[in-house]
Structure formats: structure tokens, C-alpha cells
VEXRO-711068 format. One record per residue (C-alpha): residue number from 1; x, y, z. Coordinates in nm, 4 decimals. Last residue first. Layout:
BEGIN
<site seq="NUM" u="X" v="Y" w="Z"/>
...
END
This chain:
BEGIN
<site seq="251" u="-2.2231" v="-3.0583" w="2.5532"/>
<site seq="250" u="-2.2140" v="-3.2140" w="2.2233"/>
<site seq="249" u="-2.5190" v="-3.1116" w="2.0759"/>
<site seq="248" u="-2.4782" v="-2.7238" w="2.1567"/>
<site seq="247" u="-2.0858" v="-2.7351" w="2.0250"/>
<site seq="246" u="-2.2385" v="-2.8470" w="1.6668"/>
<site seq="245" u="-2.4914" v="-2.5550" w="1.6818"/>
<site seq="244" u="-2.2253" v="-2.3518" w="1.8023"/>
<site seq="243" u="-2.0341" v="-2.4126" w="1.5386"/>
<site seq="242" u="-2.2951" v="-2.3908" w="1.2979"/>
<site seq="241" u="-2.3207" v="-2.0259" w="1.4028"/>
<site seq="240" u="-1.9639" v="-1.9640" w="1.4162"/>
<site seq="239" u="-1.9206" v="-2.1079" w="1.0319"/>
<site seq="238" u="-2.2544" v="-1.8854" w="0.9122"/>
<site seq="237" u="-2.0606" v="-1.5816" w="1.0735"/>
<site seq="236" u="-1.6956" v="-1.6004" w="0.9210"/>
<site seq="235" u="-1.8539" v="-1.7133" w="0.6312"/>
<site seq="234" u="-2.0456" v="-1.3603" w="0.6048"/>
<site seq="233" u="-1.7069" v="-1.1729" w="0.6637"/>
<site seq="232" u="-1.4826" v="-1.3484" w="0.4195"/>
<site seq="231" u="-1.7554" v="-1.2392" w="0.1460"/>
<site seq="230" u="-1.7609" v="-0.9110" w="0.3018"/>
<site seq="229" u="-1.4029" v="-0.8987" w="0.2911"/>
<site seq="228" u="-1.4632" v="-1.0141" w="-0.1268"/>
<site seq="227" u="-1.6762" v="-0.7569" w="-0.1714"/>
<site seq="226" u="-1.4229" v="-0.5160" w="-0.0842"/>
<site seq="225" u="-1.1500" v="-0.6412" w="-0.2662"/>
<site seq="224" u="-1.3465" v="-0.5878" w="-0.5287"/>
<site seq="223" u="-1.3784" v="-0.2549" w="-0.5304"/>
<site seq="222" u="-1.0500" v="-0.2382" w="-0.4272"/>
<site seq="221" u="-0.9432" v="-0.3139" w="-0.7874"/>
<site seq="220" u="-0.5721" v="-0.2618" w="-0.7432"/>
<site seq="219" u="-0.5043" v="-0.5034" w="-1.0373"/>
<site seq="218" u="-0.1865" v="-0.6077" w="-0.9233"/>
<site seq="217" u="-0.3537" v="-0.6649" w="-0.5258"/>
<site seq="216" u="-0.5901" v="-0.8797" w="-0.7264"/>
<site seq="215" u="-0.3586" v="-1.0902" w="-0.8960"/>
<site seq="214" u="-0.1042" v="-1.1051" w="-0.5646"/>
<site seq="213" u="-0.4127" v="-1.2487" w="-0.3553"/>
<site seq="212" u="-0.2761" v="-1.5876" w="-0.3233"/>
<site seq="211" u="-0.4982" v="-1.8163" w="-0.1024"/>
<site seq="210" u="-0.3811" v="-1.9625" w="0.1235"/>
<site seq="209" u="-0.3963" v="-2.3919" w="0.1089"/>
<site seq="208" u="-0.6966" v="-2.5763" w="0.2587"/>
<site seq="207" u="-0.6178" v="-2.8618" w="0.4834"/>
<site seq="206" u="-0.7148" v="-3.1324" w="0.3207"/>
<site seq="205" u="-1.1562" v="-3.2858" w="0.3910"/>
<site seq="204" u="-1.2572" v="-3.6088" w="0.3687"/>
<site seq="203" u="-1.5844" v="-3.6805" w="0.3894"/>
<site seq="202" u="-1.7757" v="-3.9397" w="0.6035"/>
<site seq="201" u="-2.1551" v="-3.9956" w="0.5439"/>
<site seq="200" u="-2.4686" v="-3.8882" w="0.7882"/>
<site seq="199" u="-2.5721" v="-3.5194" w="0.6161"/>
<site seq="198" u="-2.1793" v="-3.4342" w="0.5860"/>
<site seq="197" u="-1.9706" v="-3.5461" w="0.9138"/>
<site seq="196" u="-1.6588" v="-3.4491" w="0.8977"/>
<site seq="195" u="-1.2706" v="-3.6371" w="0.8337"/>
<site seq="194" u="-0.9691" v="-3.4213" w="0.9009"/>
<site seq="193" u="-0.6845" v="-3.4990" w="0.7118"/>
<site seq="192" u="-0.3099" v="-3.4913" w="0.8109"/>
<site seq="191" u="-0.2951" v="-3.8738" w="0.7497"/>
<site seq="190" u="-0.2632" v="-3.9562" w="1.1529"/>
<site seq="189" u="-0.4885" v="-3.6744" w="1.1907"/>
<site seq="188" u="-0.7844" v="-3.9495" w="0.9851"/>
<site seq="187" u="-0.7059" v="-4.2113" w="1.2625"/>
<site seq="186" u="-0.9479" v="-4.0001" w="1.4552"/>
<site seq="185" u="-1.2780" v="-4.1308" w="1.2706"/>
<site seq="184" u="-1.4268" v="-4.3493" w="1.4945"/>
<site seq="183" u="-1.5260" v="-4.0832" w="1.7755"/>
<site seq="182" u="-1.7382" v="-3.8880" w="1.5081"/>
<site seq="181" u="-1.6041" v="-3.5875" w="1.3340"/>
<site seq="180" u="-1.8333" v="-3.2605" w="1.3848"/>
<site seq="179" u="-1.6496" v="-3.0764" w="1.7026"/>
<site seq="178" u="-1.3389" v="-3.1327" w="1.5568"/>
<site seq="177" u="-1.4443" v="-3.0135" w="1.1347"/>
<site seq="176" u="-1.6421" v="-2.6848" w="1.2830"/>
<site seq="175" u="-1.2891" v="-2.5724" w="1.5429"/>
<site seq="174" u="-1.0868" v="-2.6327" w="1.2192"/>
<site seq="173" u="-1.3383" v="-2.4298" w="1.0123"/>
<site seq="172" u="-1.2947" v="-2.1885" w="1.2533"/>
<site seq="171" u="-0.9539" v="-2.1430" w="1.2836"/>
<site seq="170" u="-0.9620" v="-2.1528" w="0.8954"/>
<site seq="169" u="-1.1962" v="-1.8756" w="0.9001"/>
<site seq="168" u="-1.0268" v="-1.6615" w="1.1469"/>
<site seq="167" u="-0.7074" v="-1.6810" w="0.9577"/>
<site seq="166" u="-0.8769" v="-1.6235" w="0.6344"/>
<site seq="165" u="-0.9922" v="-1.3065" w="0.7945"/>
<site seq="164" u="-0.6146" v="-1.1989" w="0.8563"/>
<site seq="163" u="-0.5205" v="-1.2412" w="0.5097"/>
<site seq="162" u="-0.8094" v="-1.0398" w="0.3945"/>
<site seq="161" u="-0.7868" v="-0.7484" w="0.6146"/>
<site seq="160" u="-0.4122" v="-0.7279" w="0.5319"/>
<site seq="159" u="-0.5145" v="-0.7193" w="0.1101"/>
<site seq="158" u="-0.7848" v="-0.4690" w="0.1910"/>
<site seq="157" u="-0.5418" v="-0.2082" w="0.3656"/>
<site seq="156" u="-0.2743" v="-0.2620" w="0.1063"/>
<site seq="155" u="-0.5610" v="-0.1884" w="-0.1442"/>
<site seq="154" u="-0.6154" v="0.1282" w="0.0332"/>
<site seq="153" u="-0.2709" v="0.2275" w="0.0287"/>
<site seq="152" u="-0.2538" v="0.1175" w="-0.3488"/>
<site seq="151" u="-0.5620" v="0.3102" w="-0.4543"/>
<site seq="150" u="-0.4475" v="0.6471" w="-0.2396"/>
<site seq="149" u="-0.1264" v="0.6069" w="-0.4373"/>
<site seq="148" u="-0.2399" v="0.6111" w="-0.7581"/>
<site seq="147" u="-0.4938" v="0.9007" w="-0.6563"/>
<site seq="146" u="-0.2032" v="1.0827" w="-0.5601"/>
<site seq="145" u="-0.0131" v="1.0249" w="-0.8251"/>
<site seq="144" u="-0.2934" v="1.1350" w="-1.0516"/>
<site seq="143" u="-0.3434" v="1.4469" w="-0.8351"/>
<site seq="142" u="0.0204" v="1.5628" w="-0.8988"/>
<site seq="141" u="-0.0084" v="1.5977" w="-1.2582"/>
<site seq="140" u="-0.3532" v="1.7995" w="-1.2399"/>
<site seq="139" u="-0.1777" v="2.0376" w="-0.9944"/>
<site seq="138" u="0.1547" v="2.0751" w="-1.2422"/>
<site seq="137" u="-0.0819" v="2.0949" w="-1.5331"/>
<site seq="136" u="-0.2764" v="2.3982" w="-1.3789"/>
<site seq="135" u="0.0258" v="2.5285" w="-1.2194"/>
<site seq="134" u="0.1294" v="2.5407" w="-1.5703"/>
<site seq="133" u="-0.1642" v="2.7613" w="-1.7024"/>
<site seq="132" u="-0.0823" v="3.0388" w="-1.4845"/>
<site seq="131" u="0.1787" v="3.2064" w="-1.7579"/>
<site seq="130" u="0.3247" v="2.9183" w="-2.0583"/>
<site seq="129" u="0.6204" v="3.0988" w="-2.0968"/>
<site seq="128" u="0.7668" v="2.9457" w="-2.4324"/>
<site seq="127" u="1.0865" v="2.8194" w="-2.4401"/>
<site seq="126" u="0.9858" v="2.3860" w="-2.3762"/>
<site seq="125" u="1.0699" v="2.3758" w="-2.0418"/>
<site seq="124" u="1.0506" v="1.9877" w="-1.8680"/>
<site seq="123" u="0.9002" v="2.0211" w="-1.5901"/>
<site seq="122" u="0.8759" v="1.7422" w="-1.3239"/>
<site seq="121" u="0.6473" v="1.6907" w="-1.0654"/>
<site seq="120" u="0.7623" v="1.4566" w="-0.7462"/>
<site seq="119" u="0.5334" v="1.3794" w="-0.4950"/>
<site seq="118" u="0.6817" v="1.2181" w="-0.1928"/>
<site seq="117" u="0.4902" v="1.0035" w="0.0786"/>
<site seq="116" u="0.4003" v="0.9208" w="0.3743"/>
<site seq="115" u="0.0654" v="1.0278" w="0.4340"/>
<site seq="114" u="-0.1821" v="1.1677" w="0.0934"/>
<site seq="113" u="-0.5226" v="1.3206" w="0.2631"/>
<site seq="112" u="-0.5843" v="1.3784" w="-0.0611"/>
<site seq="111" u="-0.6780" v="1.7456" w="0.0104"/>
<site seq="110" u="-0.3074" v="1.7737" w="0.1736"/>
<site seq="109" u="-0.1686" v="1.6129" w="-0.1353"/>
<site seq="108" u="-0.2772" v="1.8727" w="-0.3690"/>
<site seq="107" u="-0.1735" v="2.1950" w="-0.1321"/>
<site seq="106" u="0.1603" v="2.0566" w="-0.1439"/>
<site seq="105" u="0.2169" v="2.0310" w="-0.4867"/>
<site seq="104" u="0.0553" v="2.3780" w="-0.5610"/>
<site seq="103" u="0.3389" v="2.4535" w="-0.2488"/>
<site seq="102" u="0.6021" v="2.3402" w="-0.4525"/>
<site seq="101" u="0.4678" v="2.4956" w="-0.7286"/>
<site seq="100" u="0.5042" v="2.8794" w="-0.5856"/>
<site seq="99" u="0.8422" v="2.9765" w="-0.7843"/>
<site seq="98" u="0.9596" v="2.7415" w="-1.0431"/>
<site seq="97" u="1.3160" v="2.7320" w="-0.9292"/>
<site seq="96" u="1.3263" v="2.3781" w="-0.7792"/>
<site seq="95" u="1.0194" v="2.5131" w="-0.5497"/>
<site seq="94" u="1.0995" v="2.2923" w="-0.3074"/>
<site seq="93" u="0.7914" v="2.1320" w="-0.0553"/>
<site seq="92" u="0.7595" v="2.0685" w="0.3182"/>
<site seq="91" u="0.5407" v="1.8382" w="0.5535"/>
<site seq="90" u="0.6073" v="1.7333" w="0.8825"/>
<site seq="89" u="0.2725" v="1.5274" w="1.0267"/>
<site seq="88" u="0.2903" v="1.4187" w="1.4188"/>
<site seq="87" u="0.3157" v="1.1759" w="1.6202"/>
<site seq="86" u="0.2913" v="1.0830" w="1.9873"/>
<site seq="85" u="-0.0557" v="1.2245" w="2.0231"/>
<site seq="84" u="-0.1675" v="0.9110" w="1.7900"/>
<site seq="83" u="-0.0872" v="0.6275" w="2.0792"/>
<site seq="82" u="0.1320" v="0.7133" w="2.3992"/>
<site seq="81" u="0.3819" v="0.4378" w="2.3282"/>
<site seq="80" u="0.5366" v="0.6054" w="2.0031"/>
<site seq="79" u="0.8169" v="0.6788" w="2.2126"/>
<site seq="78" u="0.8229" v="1.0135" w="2.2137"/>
<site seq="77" u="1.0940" v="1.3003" w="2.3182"/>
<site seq="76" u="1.1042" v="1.4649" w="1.9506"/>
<site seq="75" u="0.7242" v="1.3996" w="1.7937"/>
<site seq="74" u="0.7672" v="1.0838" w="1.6297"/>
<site seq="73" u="0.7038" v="1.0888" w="1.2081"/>
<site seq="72" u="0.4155" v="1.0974" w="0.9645"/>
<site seq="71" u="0.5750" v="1.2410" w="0.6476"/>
<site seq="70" u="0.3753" v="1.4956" w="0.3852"/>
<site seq="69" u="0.6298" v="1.5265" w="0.1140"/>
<site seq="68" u="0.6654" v="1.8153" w="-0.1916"/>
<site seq="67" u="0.8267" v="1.8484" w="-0.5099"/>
<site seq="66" u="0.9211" v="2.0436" w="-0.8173"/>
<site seq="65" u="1.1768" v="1.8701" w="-1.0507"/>
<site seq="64" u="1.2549" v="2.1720" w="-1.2656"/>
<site seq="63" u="1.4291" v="2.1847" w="-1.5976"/>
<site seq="62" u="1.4378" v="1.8122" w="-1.6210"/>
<site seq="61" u="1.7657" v="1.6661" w="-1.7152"/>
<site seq="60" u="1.7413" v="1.4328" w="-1.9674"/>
<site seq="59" u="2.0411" v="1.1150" w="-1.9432"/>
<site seq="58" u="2.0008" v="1.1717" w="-1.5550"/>
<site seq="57" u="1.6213" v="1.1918" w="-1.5434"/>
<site seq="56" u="1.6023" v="0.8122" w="-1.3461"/>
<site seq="55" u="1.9747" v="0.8801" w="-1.1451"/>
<site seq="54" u="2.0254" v="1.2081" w="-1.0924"/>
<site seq="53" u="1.6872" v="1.3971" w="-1.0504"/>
<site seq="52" u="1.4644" v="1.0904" w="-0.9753"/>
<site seq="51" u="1.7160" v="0.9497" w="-0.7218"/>
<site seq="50" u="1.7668" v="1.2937" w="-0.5865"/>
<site seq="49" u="1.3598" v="1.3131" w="-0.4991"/>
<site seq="48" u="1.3576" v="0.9810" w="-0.3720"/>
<site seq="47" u="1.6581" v="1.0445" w="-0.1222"/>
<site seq="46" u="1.4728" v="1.3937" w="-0.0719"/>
<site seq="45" u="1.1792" v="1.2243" w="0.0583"/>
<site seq="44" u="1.3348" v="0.9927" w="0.2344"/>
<site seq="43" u="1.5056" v="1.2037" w="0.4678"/>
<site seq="42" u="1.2082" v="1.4422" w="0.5396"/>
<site seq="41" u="1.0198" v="1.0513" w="0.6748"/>
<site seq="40" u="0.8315" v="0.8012" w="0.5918"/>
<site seq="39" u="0.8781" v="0.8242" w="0.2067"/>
<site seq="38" u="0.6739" v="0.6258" w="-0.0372"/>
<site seq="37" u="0.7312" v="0.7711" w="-0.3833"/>
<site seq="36" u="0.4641" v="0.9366" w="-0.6267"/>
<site seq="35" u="0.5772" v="1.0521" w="-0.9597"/>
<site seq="34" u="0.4687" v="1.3737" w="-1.1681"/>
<site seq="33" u="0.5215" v="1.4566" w="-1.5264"/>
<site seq="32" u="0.4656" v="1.8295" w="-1.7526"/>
<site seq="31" u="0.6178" v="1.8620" w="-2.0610"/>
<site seq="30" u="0.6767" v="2.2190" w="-2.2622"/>
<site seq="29" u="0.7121" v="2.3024" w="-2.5689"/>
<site seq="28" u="0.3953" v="2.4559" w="-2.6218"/>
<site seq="27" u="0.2006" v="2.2655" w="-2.3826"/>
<site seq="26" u="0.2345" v="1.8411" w="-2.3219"/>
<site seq="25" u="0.0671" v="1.6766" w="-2.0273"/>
<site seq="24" u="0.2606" v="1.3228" w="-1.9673"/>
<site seq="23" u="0.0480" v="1.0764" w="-1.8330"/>
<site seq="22" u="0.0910" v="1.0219" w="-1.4446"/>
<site seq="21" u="0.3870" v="0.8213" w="-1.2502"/>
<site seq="20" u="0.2856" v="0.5640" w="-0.9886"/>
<site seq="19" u="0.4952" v="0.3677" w="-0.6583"/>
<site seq="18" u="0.8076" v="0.4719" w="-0.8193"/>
<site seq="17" u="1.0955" v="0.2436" w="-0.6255"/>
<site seq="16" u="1.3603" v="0.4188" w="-0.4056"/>
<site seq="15" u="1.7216" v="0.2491" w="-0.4782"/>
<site seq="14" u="1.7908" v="-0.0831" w="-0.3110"/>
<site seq="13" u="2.0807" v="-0.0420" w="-0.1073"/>
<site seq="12" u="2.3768" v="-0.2276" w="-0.2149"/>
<site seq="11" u="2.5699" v="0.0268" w="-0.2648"/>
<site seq="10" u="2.5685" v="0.2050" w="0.0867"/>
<site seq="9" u="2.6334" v="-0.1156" w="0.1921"/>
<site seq="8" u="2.9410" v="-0.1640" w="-0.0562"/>
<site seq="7" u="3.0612" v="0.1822" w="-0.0035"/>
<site seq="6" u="3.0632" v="0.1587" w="0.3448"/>
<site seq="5" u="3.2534" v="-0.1470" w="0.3341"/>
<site seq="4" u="3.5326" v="0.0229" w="0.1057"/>
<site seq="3" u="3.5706" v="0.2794" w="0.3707"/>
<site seq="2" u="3.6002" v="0.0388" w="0.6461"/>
<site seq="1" u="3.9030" v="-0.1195" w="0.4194"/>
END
């Protein structure tokens, strides 16, 4: 019975998810394709890279699936507690039988300055020795990926920033609408409205709803993402200063 439970957890595990995959580089025979997986720790990384092996290139075996992983992780004895001394970066890469690539791999994610991660290239062998030229495609593989996954981290970044500057604005806003709305005008929380003070007449103004940033976070245009925190940003400050305009009056 406890070994039918296992099973069933084990099962039910969602299996690791492809954050980005390149375009395929064809050569003689041969084809050249690298994926990107998150992966937090050693463990992961070869979960991910077994997935891809067995499960995802089961039907067509690759001849090599050449990887490498760049982990943050605890230093042994830490709690995390003491701040960035606690952890450290444990890195490794398999050659999968194509002798130096892991480490080509490797070498490409440490100038990315790719974190938590796996990198997974994988050679399909076409019978013709293609000489130096495949760490070439195996490097220029792996660099997609990790500019895929650069774009997502930093949109990740962007799309937290966001949320959390709404937060302040609608605090704010809030803050604007109660120190604004005349004495006569309370009945309006009994409606869950709040009713301001526009240039002498009475508006009513609904709670706004958040905003869904899904479409954006899709199109992983950080770019704009960026324009729209600064957006956020400048309300942010003309809202505080009328606030304390409106606090000023009232005190």
C-alpha cells in the first residue's frame, strides 16, 4: 500500500517545464538544439536533464544531450539568515560523450550571468565529423537559451515591481480620495464608493480593479515594462504631492 502511495506522489509531480528552446542549427547531418530549465539546485538539474533525455527525446534519441547548471544553493551549516555570504554558486556540466562541450556550455552561462538554471544542448549526429565547428553551434545554441531566460528573469523582476507599485498607488489614492471628500459625503462607504472633490463638484469614484499584466509578461517586452514602472513611479509622486497639499489644508 505505502509503495503504491509513493508511486502516486511521485506521479503526480508535474514534470520540469522548458522555460526556451533555440532554432535548430543544421551541418552535414548533423542537428544542433539547446533548452533552458529552471533548476535551483544539482538535483534539479539532472531531473530536467533526464526528463529531456527519456521522456521529451524518448521517441528520437539524441546522440548527446550535453549540459551544464549554475545553482545558487546554502553553504552546508547556513541558515540563509546571514544575507549573501550564506550562499553560494555550484555549478557543473556532462560531457554526454562529446568531450569538452559541457564546459563550452558552462563557459556560456557564466558570461550570462545565467543563476538557477539548466542548459541542455542536444546533438543529434548526422555521420560526418564536423571538427571545431560544433562547439561553435553548441555555444551559439546555448546563448539563445540564455538570452531567453535572462528576458524572462528580468521580466519576472518587472512584473513584481509593478504589482507592488500599484499597491503604493492605490494606498495612496485611498489616502488622496479621504483627505479630499467633504464631511457630507460619508454615506458614499456605505455603497463601497468613495466620493472626491473635483474642481468644487462631487464624483464618484469604484475602487479600481488590478490590473492584469499576463499580456505583457507573454510578450516579455521588458522594454516596456520599464516604461511602464516609470509610469507607476511618476504617479506615485504627483499623488504624494497632492496629498500633502490636501493634508496641508486640513490640518
Amino acid at each position: 500500500m505505502a509503495s503504491n502511495l509513493d508511486s502516486y506522489v511521485k506521479a503526480s509531480k508535474p514534470p520540469p517545464k522548458a522555460l526556451a528552446t533555440s532554432q535548430e542549427i543544421r551541418d552535414r547531418g548533423s542537428t544542433f538544439v539547446a533548452t533552458v530549465y529552471a533548476a535551483t539546485s544539482p538535483e534539479e538539474a539532472r531531473k530536467a536533464i533526464n526528463h529531456l533525455k527519456n521522456v521529451t527525446h524518448g521517441a528520437r534519441p539524441a546522440t548527446h544531450e550535453i549540459a551544464a547548471w549554475r545553482c545558487m544553493v546554502l553553504k552546508p551549516q547556513r541558515d540563509g539568515l546571514g544575507g549573501p555570504d550564506d550562499f553560494e554558486v555550484v555549478s557543473g556540466s556532462d560531457d554526454d560523450g562529446e568531450k569538452y562541450a559541457g564546459g563550452r556550455v558552462l563557459k556560456v552561462m557564466q558570461a550570462e550571468g545565467v543563476i538557477d538554471a539548466v542548459v541542455v544542448v542536444s546533438r543529434w549526429f548526422g555521420g560526418e565529423m564536423l571538427g571545431r565547428v560544433r562547439f561553435d553551434h553548441i555555444e551559439l545554441c546555448a546563448r539563445e537559451v540564455c538570452h531567453a531566460f535572462r528576458r524572462k528573469d528580468d521580466m519576472a523582476t518587472c512584473i513584481a515591481t509593478l504589482v507592488s507599485l500599484d499597491q503604493t498607488l492605490a494606498s495612496l489614492r485611498t489616502q488622496l480620495a479621504a483627505a479630499t471628500r467633504p464631511a457630507d459625503t460619508n454615506d458614499a462607504k456605505e455603497t463601497g464608493e468613495d466620493k472626491s472633490t473635483v474642481d468644487g463638484s462631487v464624483v464618484i469614484a469604484k475602487k479600481p480593479t488590478d490590473p492584469s499584466y499576463s499580456a505583457l509578461e507573454e510578450s516579455l517586452d521588458v522594454a516596456k515594462a520599464k516604461r511602464l514602472i516609470t509610469a507607476r513611479e511618476n504617479s506615485i509622486r504627483s499623488v504624494r504631492v497632492a496629498l500633502k497639499k490636501a493634508q496641508g489644508k486640513t490640518a
